[in-house]
C-alpha positions in Angstrom: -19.7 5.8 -27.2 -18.6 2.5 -28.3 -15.0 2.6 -29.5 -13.1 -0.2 -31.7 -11.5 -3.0 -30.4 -7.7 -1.9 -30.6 -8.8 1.6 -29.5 -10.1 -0.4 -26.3 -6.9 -2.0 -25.8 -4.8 0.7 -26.1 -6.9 2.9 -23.8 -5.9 -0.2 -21.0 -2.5 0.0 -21.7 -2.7 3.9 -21.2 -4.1 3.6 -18.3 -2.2 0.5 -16.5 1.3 2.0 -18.0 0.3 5.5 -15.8 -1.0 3.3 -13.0 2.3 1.6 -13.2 4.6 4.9 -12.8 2.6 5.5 -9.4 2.5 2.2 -7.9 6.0 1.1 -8.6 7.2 5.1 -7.8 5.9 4.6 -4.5 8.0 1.5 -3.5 10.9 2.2 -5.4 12.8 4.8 -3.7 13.0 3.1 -0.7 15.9 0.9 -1.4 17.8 3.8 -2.6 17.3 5.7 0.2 21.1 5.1 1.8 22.9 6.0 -1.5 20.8 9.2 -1.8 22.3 9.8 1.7 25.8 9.9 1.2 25.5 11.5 -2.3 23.3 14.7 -1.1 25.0 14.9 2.1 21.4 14.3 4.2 20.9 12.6 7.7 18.3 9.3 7.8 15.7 11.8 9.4 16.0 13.9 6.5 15.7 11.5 3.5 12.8 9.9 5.1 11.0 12.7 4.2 11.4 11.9 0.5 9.3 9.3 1.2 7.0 11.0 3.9 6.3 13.8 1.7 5.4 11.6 -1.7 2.9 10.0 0.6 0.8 12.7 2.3 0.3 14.6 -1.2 -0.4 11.5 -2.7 -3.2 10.6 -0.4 -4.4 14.1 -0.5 -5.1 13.7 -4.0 -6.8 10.1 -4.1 -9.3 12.3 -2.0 -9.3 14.7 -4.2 -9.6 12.7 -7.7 -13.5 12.5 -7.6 -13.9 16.5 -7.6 -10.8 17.2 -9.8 -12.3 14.5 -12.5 -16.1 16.1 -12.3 -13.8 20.0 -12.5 -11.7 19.7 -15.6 -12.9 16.5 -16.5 -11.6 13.2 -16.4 -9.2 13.4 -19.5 -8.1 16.3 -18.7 -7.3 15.7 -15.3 -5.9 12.4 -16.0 -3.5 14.0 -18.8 -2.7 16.7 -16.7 -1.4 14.3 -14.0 0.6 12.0 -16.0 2.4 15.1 -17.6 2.6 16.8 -14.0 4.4 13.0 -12.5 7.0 12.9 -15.7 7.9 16.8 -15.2 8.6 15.9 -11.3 10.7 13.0 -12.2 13.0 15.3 -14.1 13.3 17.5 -11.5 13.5 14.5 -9.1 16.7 13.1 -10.8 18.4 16.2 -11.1 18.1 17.3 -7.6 21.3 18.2 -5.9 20.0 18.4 -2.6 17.2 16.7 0.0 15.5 19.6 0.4 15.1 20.1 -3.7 14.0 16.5 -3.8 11.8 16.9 -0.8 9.9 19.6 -2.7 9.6 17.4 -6.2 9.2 14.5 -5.0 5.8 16.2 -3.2 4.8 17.5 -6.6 5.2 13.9 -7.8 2.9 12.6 -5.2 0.3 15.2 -6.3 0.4 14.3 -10.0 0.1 10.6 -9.0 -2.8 11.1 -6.5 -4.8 11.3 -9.9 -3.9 8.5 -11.3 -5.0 4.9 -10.5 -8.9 6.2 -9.0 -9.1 8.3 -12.5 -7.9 5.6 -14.6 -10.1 3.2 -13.6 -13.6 5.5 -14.1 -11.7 5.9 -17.6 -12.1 2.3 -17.9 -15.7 2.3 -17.1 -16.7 4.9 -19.4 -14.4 3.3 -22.5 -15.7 -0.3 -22.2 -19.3 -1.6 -23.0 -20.6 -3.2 -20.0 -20.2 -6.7 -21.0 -16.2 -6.6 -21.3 -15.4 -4.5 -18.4 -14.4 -7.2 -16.3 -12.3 -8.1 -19.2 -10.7 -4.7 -18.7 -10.3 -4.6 -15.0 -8.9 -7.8 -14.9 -5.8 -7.1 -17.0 -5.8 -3.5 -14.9 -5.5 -5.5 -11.9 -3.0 -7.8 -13.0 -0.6 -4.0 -13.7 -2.0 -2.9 -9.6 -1.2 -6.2 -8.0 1.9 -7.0 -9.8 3.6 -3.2 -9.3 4.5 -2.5 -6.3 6.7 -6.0 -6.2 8.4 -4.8 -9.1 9.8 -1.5 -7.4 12.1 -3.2 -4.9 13.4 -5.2 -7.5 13.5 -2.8 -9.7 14.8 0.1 -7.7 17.5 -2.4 -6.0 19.0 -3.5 -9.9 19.6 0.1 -10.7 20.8 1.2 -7.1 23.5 -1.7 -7.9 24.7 -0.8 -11.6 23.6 2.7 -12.1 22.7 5.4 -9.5 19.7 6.5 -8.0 19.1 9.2 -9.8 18.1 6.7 -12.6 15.0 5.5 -10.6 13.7 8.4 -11.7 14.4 8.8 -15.3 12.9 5.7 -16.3 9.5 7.5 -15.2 10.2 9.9 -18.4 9.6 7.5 -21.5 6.6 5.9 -19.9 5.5 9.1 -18.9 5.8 10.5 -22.3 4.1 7.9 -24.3 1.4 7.7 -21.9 0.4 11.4 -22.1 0.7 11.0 -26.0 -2.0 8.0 -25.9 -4.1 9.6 -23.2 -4.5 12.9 -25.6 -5.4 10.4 -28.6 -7.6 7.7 -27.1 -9.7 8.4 -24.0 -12.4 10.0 -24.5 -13.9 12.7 -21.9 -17.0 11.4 -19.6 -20.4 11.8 -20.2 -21.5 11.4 -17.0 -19.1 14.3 -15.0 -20.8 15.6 -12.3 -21.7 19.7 -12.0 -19.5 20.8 -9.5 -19.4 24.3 -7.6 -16.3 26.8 -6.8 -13.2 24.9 -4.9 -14.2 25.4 -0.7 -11.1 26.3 -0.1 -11.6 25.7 3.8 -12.8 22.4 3.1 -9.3 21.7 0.9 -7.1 23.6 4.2 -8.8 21.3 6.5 -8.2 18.4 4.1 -4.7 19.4 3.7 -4.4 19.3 7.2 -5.9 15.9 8.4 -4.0 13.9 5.7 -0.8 15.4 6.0 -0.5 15.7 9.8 -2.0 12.0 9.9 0.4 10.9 7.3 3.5 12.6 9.1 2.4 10.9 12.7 1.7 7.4 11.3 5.2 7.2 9.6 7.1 9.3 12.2 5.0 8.7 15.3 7.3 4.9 16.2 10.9 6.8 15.6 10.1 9.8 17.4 8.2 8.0 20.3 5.2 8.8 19.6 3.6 11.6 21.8 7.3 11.9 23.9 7.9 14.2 21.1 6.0 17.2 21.0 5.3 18.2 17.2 3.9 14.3 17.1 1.6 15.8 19.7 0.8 18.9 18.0 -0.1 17.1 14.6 -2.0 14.8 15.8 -4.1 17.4 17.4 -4.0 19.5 14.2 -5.0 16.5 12.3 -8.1 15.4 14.7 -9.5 19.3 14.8 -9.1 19.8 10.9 -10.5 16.2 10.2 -13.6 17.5 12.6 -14.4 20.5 10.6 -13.8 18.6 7.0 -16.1 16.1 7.7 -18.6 18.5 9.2 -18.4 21.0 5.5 -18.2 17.9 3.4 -21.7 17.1 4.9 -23.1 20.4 4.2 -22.0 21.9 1.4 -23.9 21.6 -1.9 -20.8 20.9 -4.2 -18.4 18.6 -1.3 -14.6 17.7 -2.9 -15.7 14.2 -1.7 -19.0 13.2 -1.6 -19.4 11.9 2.1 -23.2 11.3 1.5 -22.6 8.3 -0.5 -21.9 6.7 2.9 -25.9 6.9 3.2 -25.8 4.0 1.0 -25.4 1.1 2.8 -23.6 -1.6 0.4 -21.4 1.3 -0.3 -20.3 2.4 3.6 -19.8 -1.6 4.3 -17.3 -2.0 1.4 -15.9 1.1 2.6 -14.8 0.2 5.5 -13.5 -3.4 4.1 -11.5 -1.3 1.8 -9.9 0.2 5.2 -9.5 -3.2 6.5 -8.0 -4.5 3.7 -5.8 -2.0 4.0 -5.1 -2.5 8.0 -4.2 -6.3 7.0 -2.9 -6.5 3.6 0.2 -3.5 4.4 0.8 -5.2 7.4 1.5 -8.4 6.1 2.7 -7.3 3.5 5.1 -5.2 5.0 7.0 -7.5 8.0 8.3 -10.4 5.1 10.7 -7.8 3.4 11.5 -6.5 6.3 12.1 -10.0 8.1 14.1 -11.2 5.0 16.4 -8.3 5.0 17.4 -7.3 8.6 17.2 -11.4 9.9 17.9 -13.3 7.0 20.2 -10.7 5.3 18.4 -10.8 1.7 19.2 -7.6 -0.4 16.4 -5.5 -2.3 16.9 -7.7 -5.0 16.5 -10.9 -3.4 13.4 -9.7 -1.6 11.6 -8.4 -4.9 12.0 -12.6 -6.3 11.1 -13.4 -3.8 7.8 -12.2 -3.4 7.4 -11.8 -7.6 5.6 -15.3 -7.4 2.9 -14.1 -5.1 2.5 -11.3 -6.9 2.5 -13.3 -10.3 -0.2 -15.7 -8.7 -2.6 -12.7 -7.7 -2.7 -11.4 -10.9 -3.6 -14.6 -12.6 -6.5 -15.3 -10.5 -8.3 -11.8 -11.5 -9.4 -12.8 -14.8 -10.4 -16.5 -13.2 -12.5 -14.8 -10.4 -14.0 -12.6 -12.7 -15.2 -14.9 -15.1 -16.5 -17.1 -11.6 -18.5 -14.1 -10.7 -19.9 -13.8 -14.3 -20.7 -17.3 -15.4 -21.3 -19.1 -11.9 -23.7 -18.1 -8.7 -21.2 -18.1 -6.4 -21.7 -15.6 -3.8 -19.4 -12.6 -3.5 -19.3 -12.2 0.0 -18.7 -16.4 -0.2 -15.8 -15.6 -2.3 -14.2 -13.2 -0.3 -14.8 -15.3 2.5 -12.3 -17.9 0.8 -9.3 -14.9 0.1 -9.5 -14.1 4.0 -9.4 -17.4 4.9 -6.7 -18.1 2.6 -4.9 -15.1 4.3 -5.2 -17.0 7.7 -3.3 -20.1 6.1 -0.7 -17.6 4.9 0.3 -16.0 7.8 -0.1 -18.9 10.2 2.4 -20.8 8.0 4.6 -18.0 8.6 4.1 -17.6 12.0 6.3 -20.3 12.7 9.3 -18.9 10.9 13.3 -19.5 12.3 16.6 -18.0 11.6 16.8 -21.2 9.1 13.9 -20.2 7.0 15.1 -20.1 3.3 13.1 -19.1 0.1 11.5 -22.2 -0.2 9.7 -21.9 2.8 7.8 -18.6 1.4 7.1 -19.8 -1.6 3.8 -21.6 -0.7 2.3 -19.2 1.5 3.3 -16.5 -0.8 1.1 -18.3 -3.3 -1.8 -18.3 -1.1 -2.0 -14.8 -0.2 -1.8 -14.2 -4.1 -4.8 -15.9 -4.5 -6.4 -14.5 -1.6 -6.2 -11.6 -2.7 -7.5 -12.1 -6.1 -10.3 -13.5 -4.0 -10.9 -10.9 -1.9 -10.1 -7.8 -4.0 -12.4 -8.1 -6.9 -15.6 -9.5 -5.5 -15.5 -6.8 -2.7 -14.8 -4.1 -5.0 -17.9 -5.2 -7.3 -19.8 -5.3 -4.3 -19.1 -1.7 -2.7 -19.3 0.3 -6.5 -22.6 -1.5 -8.1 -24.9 0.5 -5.7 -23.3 4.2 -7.1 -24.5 5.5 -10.4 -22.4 6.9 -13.0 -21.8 10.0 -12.1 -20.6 8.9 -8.6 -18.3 6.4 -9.9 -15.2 8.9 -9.7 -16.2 10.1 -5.9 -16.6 6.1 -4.6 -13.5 5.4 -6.6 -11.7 7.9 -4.6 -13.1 7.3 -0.8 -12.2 3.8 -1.2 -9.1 4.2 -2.8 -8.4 7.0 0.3 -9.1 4.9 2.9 -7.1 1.8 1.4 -4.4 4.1 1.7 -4.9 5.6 5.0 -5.6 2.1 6.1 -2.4 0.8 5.1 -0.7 3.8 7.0 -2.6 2.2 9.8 -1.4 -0.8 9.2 2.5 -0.3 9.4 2.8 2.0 11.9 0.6 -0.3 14.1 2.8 -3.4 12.9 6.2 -1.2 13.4 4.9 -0.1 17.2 4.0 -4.1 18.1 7.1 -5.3 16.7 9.4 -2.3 19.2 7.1 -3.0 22.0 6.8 -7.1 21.8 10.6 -7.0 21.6 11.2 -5.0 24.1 9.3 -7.8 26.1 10.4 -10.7 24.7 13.7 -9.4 25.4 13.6 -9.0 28.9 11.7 -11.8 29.3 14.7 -13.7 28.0 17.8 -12.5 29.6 15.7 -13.2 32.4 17.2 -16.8 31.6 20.4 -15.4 30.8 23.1 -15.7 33.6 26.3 -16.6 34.8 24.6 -18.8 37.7 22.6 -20.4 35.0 24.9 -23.4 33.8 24.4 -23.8 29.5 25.0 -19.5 29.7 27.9 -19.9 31.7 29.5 -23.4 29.3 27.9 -20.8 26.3 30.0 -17.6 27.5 33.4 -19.9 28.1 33.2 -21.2 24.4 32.6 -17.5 22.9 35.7 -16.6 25.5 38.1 -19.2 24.4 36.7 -18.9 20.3 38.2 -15.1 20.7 40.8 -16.2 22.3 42.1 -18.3 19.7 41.5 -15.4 17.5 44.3 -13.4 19.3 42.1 -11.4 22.2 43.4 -10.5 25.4 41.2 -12.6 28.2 39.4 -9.3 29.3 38.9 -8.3 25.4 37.6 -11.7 24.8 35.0 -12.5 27.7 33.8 -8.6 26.8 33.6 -9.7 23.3 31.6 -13.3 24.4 29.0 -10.9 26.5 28.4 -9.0 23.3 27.9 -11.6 21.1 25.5 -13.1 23.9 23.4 -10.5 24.3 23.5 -10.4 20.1 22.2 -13.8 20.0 19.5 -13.3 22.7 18.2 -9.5 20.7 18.1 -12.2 18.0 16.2 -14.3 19.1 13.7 -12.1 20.6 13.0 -10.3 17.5 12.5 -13.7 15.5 9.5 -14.0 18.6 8.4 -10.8 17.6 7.6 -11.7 14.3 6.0 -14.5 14.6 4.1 -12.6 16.9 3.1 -10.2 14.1 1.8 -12.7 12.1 -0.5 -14.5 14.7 -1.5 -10.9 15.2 -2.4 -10.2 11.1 -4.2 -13.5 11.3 -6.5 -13.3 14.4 -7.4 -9.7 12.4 -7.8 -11.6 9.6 -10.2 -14.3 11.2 -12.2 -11.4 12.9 -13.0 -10.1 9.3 -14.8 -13.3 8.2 -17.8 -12.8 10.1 -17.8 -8.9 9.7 -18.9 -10.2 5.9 -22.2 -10.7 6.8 -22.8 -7.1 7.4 -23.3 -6.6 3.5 -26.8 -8.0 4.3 -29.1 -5.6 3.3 -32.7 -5.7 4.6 -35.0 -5.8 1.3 -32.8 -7.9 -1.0 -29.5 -10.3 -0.9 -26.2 -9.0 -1.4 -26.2 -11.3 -4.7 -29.3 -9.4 -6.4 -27.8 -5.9 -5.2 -24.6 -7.5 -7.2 -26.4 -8.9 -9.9 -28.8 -5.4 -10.6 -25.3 -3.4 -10.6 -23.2 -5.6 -12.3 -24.2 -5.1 -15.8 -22.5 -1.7 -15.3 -19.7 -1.7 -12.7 -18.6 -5.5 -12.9 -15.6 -6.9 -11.4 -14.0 -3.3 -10.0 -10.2 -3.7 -9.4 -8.5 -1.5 -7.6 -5.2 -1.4 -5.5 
């Protein structure tokens, strides 16, 4: 049904403003972790499960988004969510203790699972065909630009507030989006007929995400399979994922539609949409943590820092969607660009010291922003213009799934290389650390007679010189490590390139496949 203009509008706002509270609520609460510590009482193992337990249910429901949508329907569901995420947030901030938080903060991940795939089939089903890039460009802009806003963000209000407040400012937004979602999206005409919830299929689901969840974000503290319910989940989670796959394939009704992976154009984007997340978290993820533990930026200074990059991405949605629209320019050519442009950014990077300042990340920060607007939106068109209306909600979730489970991927494999590599680059090191060796022994009599002049006893101070030596060598092995990282993101990167040409389909070109499904799914965005 075509709507008015500021009824359009408004329905975008809806939906970026709830797309908002789940993108931003998933980075925020990290850098309040430590002063949720000391005022509940709780040990780091514990709290980490605030942010463990937001995460498995919030995957679990990405998967489930598609079936839910089709069930209630897609207003419904998408009301019923926003409301569900506000209610937890109150609960959230009033918690007085982990395991109370635990448990809301898990209900918050469920309401927000429904969110971002849900609000963008609302988005295809308000606009005519002709202005949904329009749409999905300015939705984009809210995806790219949120999760940079919740370090920030949640480091201001650790800092003059408390952290109870990082969930309170969830309840306005949460408010006035439920009011405009009741009064302005409409309900989908093209929901799916869906059969009785297969409740084994949702146990098994329940299952593989949450036991894969818990190993990829535990699995590096708890030494991986030295532990033994590491061991025991990740059995759980490869059994269950057996048996889910195995219903989901022959069930009549599935709560995600694994045969659309029949389509080819679909299963290749797909698996990009893992890739991208793979790459994309990983990078992502070792410049905060770089800046804070070896340059010793705050939450704060972190969040500006990467705000430009951010800004950048979100600018070049609207420009690569009109390029797609008003140009030939090949798709898979565009994307090529944004990984390429992702090579440049982490090779710059890959050469990072301990004298590194903000300058230095502003340009490659910039590039990656533009990479991704590059690589997001024409990879996205590609993968949902095969699927017809009525599968828009199931592709939007597999992709959005495996984005997700890709980026769990992604840190834990870039937290395990950077223990492992500096373990090595450690010992390799103090290999040319010794007392025989003549600049350590001039460098350990300097530190000695520096705490000397401080007041230290001789013994005190040479103890004191070893210390700081071995300090400076942990150092500098973890600055190798890095770099390491980054020439590891961007040899994944350049193996990508070529993996583009896989979205050749036999009978026609990946540009008429675009140009057929375009008029109805242009310029997808998603996070």
């Amino acid at each position: 049904m075509a709507k008015s203009e500021p009824n359009k509008w408004i329905v975008v706002i809806t939906v970026v403003s709830a797309a908002l509270l789940q993108l931003i609520d998933t980075s925020i609460v990290n850098v309040t972790l430590t002063q949720m510590m000391g005022n509940l009482g709780a040990s780091l193992g514990d709290i980490s499960w605030v942010v463990t337990g937001y995460g498995a249910a919030n995957v679990v429901m990405i998967t489930l988004s598609g079936w839910l949508s089709s069930k209630f329907g897609r207003k419904n569901y998408f009301t019923a969510s926003i409301v569900l995420f506000t209610i937890a947030s109150i609960f959230c901030g009033t918690s007085t203790s982990v395991s109370e938080l635990i448990i809301f903060r898990i209900i918050q991940g469920i309401g927000g699972g429904g969110l971002l795939s849900t609000g963008q089939a609302i988005l295809i089903d308000t606009f005519p065909k002709e202005e949904l890039g329009k749409a999905n460009a300015v939705f984009g802009m809210g995806v790219i630009i949120g999760p940079s806003i919740g370090p920030t963000l949640g480091g201001y209000i650790t800092d003059h507030l408390s952290w109870n407040w990082v969930f309170y400012i969830n309840i306005p937004v949460g408010i006035i989006a439920s009011i405009l979602a009741v009064l302005y999206v409409k309900e989908s005409e093209h929901n799916q007929k869906t059969g009785k919830m297969d409740w084994l299929a949702l146990m098994m689901l329940i299952v593989t995400i949450g036991a894969l969840q818990v190993v990829l974000e535990k699995g590096e503290s708890e030494d991986w399979f030295e532990t033994r319910y590491i061991t025991i989940l990740t059995i759980s989670f490869v059994l269950a994922g057996i048996i889910f796959v195995w219903r989901q394939l022959t069930v009549d009704h599935p709560i995600l539609n694994l045969r659309l992976l029949k389509n080819r154009q679909f299963a290749v984007g797909s698996f990009f949409s893992f890739i991208q997340g793979v790459g994309l978290y990983a990078s992502v993820f070792v410049v905060p943590v770089f800046c804070q533990t070896m340059l010793g930026y705050n939450s704060q200074d972190t969040g500006n820092l990467l705000m430009p990059g951010s800004l950048a991405a979100g600018m070049m949605m609207p420009v690569v969607a009109v390029l797609m629209k008003k140009t030939k320019i090949s798709p898979v050519l565009l994307a090529g660009i944004g990984f390429s442009l992702f090579i440049v950014f982490v090779w710059q990077l890959s050469g990072m010291s301990l004298s590194t300042g903000a300058n230095d990340f502003f340009w490659p920060l910039i590039l990656r922003g533009v990479g991704l607007g590059l690589l997001f939106i024409p990879l996205l068109t590609i993968t949902i213009a095969p699927l017809e209306g009525k599968d828009i909600s199931q592709g939007t979730a597999l992709t959005n799934t495996l984005r997700q489970l890709g980026g769990s991927f992604g840190i834990a494999a870039a937290t395990t290389f950077i223990s492992v590599r500096n373990i090595f680059h450690y010992n390799n090191l103090t290999e040319h650390v010794s007392v025989y060796n003549q600049p350590t022994y001039d460098r350990l009599n300097s530190l000695t007679a520096l705490f000397v002049s401080k007041g230290s006893d001789i013994n005190t101070a040479q103890l004191k010189a070893a210390a700081a030596m071995k300090g400076t060598v942990f150092k500098q092995s973890m600055l190798l490590t890095y770099n390491d990282v980054f020439l590891i993101v961007g040899v994944f990167f350049a193996i990508c390139i070529p993996l583009l040409l896989l979205f050749k389909a036999k009978k026609k070109t990946v540009e008429g496949q675009v140009k057929e499904g375009e008029e109805q799914h242009m310029e997808m965005v998603m996070e």
